[in-house]
N, C-alpha and C positions, 0 to 999 in steps of 0.2 A: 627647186621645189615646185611640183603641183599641187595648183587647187584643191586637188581630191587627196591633198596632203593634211591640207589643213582645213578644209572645209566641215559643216555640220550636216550628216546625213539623215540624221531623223530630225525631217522637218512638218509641222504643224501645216495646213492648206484651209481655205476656203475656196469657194465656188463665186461668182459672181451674182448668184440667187442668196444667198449669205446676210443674214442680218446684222448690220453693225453691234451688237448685243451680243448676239452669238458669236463672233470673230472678236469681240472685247474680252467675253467670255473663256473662251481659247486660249487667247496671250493669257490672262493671269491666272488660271490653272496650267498654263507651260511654263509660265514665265519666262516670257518671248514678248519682243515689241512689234513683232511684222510679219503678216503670213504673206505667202508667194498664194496668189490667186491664180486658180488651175480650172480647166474643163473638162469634160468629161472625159478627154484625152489624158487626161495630167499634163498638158501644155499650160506652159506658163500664160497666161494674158495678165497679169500685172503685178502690184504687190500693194499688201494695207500697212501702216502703220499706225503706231496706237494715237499718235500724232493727227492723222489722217481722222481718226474715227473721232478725237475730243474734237478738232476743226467744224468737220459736218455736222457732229451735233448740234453743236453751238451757233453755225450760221443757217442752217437747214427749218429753226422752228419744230423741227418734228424728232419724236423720238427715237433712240437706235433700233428699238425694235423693228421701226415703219423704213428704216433706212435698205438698202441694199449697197452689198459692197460696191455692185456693179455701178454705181449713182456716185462714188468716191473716185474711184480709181481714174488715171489716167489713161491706161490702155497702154503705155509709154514703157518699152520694160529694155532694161538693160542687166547682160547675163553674161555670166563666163561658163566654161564650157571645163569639166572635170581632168582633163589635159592641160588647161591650160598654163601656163608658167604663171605664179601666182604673183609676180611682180607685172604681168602685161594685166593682172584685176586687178590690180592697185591703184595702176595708173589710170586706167577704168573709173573706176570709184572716185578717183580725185578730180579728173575731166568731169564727170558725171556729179560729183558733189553726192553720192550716196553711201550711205553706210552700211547697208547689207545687198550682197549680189544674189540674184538664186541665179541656182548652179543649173544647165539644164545638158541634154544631149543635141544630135545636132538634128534630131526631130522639135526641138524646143521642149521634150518632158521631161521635167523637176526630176533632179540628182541628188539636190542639196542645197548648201544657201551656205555663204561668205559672209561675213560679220565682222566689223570690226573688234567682238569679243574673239574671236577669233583668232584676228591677227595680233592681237596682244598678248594671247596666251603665248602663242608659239613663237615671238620673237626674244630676240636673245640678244643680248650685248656683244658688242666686238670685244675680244680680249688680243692684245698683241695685234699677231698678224691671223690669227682669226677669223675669217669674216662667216659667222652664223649666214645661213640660208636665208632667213629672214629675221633682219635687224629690227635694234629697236628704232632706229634713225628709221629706217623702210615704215613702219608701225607712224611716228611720232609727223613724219612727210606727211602719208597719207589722211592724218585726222587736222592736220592746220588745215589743206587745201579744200578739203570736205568742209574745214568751218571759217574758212574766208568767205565772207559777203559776196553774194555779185551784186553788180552798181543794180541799183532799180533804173528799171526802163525809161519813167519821168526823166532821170537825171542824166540819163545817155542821150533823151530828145534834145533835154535842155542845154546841152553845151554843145549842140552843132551850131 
């Protein structure tokens, strides 16, 4: 199974000029947690989560309005590509500890985006000898490793 099997093609974007207000704004009239942050190209350069935007609120001092997406984001984007076998974004995801991928071409411009609503809709249980394209074991793998902890950095110092 491809990506571009189970991926979501109408996806929501912001700019990097973007006011956290207005991309809060977005998500709850889409009802979406994360836009893929695009240029004037429609390349991807990162992504916000609604996550992302309570954060900067809250340690920023300043209101979403005065915020820019551009001032959140990492710049840090990790992406699977519309071919790809959707078990090589899984593993992706779980290496990577992320929960939605944006999907791009191999210009880097927004296809689509990966989700773990996603991968829950379209997995399927094994029956017999069965084995669905994507499992729920495939599904149930990839959401433990996304939410196992990594060690904080202190405590990695601390036990050399």
């Amino acid at each position: 199974m491809k990506v571009q099997d189970v991926m979501t093609s109408e996806v929501k974007t912001c700019c990097p000029e973007t006011s956290l207000a207005a991309v809060a704004t977005l998500m709850w009239e889409h009802d979406c947690g994360v836009c893929p942050v695009v240029d004037i190209e429609n390349k991807v350069v990162g992504v916000i989560t609604d996550r992302d935007i309570a954060i900067a609120v809250a340690t920023k001092g300043r209101l979403a309005s005065e915020i820019s997406v551009g001032e959140v984001i990492s710049g840090e984007v990790f992406a699977a590509m519309p071919d790809d076998d959707v078990h090589t974004a899984l593993k992706l995801m779980r290496h990577e500890k992320v929960r939605r991928l944006p999907v791009t071409n191999r210009e880097g411009r927004l296809q689509g985006i990966l989700t773990l609503n996603d991968i829950i809709l379209r997995a399927e249980e094994e029956k017999g000898r069965r084995h669905p394209a994507l499992s729920y074991e495939d599904a149930i793998s990839t959401i433990k490793a996304i939410c196992e902890h990594r060690p904080a950095p202190y405590a990695a110092a601390a036990a050399v």
